[in-house]
NURO-902957 format. One line per 10 residues: number of its first residue (from 1); their letters; for each residue x, y, z of N, C-alpha, C. Coordinates in pm, 1 decimal. Example, Ala and Ser with C-alpha at 12.3 -4.5 7.8 and 13.67 -1.06 7.14 Angstrom:
# NURO-902957
1	AS	1319.0/-569.0/780.0/1230.0/-450.0/780.0/1320.0/-330.0/780.0 | 1285.0/-225.0/708.0/1367.0/-106.0/714.0/1290.0/3.0/787.0
//
This chain:
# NURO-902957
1	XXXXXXXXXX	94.1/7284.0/-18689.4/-26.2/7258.0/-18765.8/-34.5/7109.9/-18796.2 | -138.7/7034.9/-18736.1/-149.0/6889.0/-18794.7/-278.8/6903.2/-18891.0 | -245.6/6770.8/-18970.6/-304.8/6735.7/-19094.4/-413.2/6648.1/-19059.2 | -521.4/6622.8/-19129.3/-623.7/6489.6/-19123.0/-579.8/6389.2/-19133.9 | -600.5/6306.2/-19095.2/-575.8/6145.0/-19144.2/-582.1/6161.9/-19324.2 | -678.3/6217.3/-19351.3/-762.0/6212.9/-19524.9/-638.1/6273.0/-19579.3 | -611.5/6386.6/-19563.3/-513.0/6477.5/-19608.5/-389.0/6422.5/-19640.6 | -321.6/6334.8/-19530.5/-199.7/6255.1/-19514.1/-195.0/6148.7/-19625.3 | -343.0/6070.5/-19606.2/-323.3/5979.5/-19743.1/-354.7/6008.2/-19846.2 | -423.0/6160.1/-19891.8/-424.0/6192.1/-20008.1/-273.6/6229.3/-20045.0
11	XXXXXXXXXX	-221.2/6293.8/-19937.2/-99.3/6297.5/-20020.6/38.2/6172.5/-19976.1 | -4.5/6090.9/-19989.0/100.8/5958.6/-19937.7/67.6/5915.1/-20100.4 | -101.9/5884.1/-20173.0/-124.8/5869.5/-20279.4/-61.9/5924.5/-20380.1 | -70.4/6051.7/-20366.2/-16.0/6185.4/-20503.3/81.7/6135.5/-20474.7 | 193.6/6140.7/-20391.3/353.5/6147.3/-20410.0/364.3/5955.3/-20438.1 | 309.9/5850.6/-20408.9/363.1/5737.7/-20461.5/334.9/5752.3/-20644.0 | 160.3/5751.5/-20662.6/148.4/5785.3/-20845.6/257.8/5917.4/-20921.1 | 289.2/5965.5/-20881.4/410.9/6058.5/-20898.7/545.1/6015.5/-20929.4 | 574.9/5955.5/-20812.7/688.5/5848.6/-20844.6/705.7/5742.7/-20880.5 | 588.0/5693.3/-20933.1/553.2/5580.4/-21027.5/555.3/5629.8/-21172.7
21	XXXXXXXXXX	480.5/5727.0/-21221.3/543.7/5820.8/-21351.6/646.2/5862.1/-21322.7 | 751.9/5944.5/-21267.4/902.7/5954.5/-21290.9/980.8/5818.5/-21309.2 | 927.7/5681.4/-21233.6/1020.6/5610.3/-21302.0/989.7/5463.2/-21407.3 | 833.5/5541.0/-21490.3/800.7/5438.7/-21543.5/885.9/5407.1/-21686.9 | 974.6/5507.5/-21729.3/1089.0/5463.8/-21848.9/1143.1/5374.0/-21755.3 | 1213.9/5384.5/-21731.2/1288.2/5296.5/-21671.9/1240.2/5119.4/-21673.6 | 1090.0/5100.1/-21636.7/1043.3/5035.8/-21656.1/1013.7/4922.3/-21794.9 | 958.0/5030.1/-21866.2/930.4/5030.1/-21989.6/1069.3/4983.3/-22149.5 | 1199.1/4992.1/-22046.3/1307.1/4984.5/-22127.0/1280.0/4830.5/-22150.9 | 1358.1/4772.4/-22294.7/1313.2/4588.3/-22367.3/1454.8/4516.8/-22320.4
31	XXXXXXXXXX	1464.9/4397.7/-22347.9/1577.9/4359.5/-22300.5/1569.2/4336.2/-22464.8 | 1782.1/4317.8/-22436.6/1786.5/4260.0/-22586.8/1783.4/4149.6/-22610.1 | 1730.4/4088.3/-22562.6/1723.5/3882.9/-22558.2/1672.6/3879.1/-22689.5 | 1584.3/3930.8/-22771.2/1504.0/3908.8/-22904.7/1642.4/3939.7/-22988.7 | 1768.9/3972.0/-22974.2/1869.0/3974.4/-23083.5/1953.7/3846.3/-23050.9 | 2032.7/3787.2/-23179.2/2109.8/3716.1/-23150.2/2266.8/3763.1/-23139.2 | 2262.7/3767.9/-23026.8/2399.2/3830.4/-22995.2/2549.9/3738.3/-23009.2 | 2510.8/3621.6/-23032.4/2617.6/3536.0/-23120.8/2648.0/3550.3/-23234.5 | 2584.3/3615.0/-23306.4/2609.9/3661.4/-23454.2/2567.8/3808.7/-23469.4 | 2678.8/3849.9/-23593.8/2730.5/3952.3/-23651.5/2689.7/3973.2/-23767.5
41	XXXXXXXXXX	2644.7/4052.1/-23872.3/2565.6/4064.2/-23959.7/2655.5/4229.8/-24031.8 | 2706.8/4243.7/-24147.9/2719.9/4367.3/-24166.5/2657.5/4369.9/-24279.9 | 2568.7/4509.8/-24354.6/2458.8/4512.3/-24423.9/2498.6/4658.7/-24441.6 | 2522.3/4676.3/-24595.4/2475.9/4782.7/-24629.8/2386.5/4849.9/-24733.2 | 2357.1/4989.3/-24739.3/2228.2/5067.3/-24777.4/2213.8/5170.4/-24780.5 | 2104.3/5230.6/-24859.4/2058.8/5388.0/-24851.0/1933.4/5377.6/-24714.5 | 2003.5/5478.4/-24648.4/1877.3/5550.7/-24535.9/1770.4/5574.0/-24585.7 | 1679.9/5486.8/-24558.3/1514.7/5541.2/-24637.6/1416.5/5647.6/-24477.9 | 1493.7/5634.6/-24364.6/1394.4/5670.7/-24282.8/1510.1/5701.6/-24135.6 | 1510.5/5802.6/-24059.6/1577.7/5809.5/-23966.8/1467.7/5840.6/-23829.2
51	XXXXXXXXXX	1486.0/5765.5/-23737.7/1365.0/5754.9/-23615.7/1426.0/5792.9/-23471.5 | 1456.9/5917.0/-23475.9/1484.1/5981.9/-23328.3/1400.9/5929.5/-23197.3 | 1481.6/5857.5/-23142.0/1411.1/5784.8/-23037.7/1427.2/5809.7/-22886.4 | 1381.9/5864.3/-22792.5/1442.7/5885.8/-22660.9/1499.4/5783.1/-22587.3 | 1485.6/5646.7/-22642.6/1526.5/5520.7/-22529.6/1629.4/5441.8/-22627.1 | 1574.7/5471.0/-22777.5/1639.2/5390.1/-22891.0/1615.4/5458.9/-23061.3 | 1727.0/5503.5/-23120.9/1690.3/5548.4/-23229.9/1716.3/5430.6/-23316.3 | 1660.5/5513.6/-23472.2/1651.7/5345.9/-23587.1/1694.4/5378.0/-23710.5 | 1749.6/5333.1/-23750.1/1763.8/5376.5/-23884.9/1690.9/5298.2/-23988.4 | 1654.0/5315.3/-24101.4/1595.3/5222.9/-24153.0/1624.1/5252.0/-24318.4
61	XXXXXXXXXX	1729.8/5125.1/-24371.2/1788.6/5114.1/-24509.8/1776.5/5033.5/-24575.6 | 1761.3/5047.4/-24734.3/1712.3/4971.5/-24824.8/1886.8/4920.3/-24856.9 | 1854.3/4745.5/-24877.5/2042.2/4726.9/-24915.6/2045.0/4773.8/-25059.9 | 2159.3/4803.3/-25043.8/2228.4/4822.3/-25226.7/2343.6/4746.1/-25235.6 | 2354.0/4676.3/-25340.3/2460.9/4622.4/-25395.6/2579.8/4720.8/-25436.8 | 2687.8/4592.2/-25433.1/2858.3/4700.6/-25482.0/2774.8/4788.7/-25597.2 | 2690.7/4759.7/-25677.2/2678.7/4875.1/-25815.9/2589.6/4959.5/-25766.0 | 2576.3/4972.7/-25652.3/2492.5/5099.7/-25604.9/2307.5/5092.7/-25670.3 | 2291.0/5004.6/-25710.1/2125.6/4899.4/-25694.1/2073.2/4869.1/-25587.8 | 1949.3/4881.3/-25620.2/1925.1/4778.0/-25438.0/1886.4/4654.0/-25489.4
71	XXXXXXXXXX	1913.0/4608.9/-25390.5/1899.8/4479.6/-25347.3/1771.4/4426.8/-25323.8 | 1639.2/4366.1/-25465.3/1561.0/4343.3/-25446.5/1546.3/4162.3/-25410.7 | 1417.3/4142.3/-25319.6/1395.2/4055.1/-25298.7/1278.1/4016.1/-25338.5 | 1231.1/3832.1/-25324.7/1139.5/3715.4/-25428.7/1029.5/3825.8/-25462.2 | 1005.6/3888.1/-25397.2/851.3/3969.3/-25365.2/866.9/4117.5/-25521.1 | 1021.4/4124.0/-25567.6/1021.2/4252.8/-25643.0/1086.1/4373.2/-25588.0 | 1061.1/4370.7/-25484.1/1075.6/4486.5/-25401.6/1181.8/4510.8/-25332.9 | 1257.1/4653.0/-25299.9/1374.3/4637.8/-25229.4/1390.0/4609.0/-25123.8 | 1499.6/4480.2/-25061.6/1455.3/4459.1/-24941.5/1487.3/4584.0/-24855.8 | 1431.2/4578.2/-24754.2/1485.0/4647.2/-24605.6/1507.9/4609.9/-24493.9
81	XXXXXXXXXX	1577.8/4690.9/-24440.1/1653.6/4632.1/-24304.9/1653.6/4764.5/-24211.9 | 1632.8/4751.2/-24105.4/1647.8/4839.7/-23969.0/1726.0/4767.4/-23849.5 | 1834.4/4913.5/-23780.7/1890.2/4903.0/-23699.6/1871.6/4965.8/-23549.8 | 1881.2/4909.6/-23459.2/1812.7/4982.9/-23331.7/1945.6/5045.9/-23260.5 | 1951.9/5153.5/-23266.6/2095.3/5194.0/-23191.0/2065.8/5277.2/-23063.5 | 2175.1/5324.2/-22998.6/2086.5/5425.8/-22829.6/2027.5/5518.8/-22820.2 | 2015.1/5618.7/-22716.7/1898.8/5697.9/-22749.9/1950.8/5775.1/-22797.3 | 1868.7/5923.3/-22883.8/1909.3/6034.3/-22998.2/1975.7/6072.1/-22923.3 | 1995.8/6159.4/-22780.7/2062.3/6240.3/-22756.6/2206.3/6148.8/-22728.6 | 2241.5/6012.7/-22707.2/2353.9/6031.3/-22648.2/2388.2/5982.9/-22844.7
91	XXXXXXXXXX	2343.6/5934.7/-22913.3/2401.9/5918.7/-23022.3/2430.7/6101.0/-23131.7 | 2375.6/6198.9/-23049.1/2361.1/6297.9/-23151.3/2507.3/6364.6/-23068.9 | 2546.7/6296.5/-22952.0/2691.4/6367.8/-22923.6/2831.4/6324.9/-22955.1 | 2744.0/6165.2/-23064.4/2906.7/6140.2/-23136.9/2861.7/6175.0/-23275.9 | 2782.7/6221.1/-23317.8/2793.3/6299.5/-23455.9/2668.7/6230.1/-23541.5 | 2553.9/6130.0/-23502.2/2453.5/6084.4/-23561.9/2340.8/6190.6/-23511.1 | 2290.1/6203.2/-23623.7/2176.7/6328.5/-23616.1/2112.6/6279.2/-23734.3 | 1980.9/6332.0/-23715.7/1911.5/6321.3/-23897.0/1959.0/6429.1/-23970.7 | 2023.2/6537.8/-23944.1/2093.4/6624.8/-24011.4/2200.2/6573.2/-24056.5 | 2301.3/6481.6/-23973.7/2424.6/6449.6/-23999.7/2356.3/6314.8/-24062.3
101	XXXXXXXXXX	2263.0/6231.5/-24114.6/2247.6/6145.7/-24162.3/2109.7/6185.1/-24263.9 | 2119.5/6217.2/-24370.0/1967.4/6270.7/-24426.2/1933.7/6141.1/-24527.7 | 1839.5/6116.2/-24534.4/1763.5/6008.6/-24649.9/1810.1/6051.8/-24768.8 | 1857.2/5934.1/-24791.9/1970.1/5846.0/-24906.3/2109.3/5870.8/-24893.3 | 2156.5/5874.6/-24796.9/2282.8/5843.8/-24759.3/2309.2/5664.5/-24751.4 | 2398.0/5687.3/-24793.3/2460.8/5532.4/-24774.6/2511.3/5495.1/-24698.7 | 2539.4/5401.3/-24602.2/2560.2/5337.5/-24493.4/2585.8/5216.0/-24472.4 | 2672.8/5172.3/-24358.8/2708.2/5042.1/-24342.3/2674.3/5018.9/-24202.0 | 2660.2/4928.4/-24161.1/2624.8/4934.7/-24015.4/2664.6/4750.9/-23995.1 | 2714.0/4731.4/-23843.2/2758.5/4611.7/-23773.8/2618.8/4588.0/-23689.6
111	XXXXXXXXXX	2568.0/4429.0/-23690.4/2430.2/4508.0/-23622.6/2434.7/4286.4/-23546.1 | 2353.3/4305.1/-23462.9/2291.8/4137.3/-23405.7/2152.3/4120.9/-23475.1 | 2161.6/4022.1/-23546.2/2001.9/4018.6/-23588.6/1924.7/3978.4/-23526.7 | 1813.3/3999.6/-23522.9/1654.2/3963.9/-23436.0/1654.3/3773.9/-23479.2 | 1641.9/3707.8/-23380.4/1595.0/3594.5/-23390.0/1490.7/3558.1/-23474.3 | 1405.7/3614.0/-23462.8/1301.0/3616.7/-23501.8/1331.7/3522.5/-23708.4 | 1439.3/3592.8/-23763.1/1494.0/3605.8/-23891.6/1407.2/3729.4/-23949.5 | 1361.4/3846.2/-23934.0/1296.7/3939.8/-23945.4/1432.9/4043.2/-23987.4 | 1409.0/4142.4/-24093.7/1510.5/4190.9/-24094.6/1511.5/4316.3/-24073.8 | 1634.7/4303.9/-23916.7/1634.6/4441.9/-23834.7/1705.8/4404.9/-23703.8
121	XXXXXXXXXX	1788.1/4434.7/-23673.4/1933.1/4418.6/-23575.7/1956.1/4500.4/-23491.3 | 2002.2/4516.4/-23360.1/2066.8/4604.6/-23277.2/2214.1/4627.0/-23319.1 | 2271.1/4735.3/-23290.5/2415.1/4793.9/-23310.6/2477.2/4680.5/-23258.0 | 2604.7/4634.1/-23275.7/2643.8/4454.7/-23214.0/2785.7/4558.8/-23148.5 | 2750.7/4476.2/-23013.8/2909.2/4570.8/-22950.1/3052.6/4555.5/-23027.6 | 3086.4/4646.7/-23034.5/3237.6/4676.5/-23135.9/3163.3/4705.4/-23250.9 | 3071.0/4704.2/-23262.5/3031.8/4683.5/-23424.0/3039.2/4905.2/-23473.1 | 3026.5/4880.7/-23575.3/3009.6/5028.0/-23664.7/2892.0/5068.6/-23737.8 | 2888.7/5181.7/-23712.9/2820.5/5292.2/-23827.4/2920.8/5332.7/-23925.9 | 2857.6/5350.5/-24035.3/2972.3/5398.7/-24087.7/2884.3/5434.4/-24244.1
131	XXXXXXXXXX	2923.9/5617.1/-24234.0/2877.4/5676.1/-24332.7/2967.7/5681.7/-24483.9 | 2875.7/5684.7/-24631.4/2967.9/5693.0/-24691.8/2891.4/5836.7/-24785.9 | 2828.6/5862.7/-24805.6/2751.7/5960.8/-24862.6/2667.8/5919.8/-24941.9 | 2667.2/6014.3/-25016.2/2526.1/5971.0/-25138.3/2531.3/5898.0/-25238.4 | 2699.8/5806.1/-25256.5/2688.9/5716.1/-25346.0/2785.8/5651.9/-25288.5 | 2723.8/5500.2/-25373.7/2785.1/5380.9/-25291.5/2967.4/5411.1/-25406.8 | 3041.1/5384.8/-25297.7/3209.6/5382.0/-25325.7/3207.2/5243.2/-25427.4 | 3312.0/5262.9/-25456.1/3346.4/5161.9/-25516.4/3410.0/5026.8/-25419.6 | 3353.3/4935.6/-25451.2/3416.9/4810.2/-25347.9/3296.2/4846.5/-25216.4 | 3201.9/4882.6/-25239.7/3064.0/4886.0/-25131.9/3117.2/5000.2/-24990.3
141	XXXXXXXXXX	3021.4/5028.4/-24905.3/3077.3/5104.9/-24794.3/3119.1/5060.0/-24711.4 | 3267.9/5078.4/-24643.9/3314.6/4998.2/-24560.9/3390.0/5125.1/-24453.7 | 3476.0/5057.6/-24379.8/3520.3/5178.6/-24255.3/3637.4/5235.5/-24360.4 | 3671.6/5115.8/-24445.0/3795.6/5209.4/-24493.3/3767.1/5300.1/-24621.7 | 3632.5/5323.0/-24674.4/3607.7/5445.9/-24756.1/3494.5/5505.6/-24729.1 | 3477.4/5521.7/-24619.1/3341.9/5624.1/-24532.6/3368.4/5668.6/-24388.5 | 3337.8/5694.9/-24320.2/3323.6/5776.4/-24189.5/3301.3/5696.7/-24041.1 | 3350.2/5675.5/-23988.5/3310.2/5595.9/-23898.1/3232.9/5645.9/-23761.3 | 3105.1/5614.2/-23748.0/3067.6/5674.7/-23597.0/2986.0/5557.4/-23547.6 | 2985.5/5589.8/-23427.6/2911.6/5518.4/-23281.6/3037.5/5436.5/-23265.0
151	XXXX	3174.4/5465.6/-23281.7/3317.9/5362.8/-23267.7/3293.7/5361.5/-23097.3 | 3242.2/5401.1/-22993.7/3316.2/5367.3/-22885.2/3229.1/5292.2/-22778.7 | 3185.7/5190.8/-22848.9/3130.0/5088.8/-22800.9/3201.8/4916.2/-22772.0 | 3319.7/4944.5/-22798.6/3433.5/4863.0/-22779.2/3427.7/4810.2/-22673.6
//
């Protein structure tokens, strides 16, 4: 059975736009050039917002001070800070979930800050998550009185 000429390039069309959507993530992924990956930043906080992301999840925390306050800034207001870490599913198989992380948990996180001076960082390689619960420890949250996850980025 042969095909039309028409037929052939209708479907030479369908199967290239086809495989142009299967690999437009791929595409669409950011580089991290907008972080400064020369510097290290550790910041901690209550989770005000957890953002399940398929390419990149976020966390997003208000700082608190050692007395478990936040940390307001010139404006009054508490500052905030967000972290961009990998996508939900491979982070929900070392134990980060919005279940395993619910709003107002306290947290510490190792992060590269955005050039920009905007405040909000990528996970910094070696760097930590690190849960402490619903109240800040004494001596602030650190690896050695909270939980440590996303460790195997070493």
């Amino acid at each position: 059975m042969s095909l039309s000429p028409y037929i052939c390039r209708l479907l030479a069309v369908s199967c290239a736009a086809v495989g142009g959507l299967l690999t437009a993530p791929t595409y669409a992924h950011h580089s991290f050039a907008m972080y400064d990956q020369s510097k290290q930043e550790t910041h901690a906080g209550k989770l005000i917002r957890f953002i399940p992301g398929a390419n990149h999840a976020q966390l997003l925390f208000e700082l608190v001070g050692e007395d478990g306050k936040p940390v307001v800034g010139a404006d009054g207001k508490p500052v905030t800070w967000g972290v961009e870490l990998g996508p939900a599913a491979a982070i929900a198989k070392q134990g980060v979930t919005v279940e395993s992380f619910p709003l107002g948990t306290i947290i510490a996180v190792t992060l590269n800050p955005l050039r920009n001076g905007k405040p909000f960082g990528a996970l910094a390689q070696g760097g930590r998550l690190v849960r402490c619960g619903a109240d800040v420890p004494a001596g602030r949250c650190t690896a050695e009185n909270g939980e440590i996850f996303l460790a195997s980025r070493d």
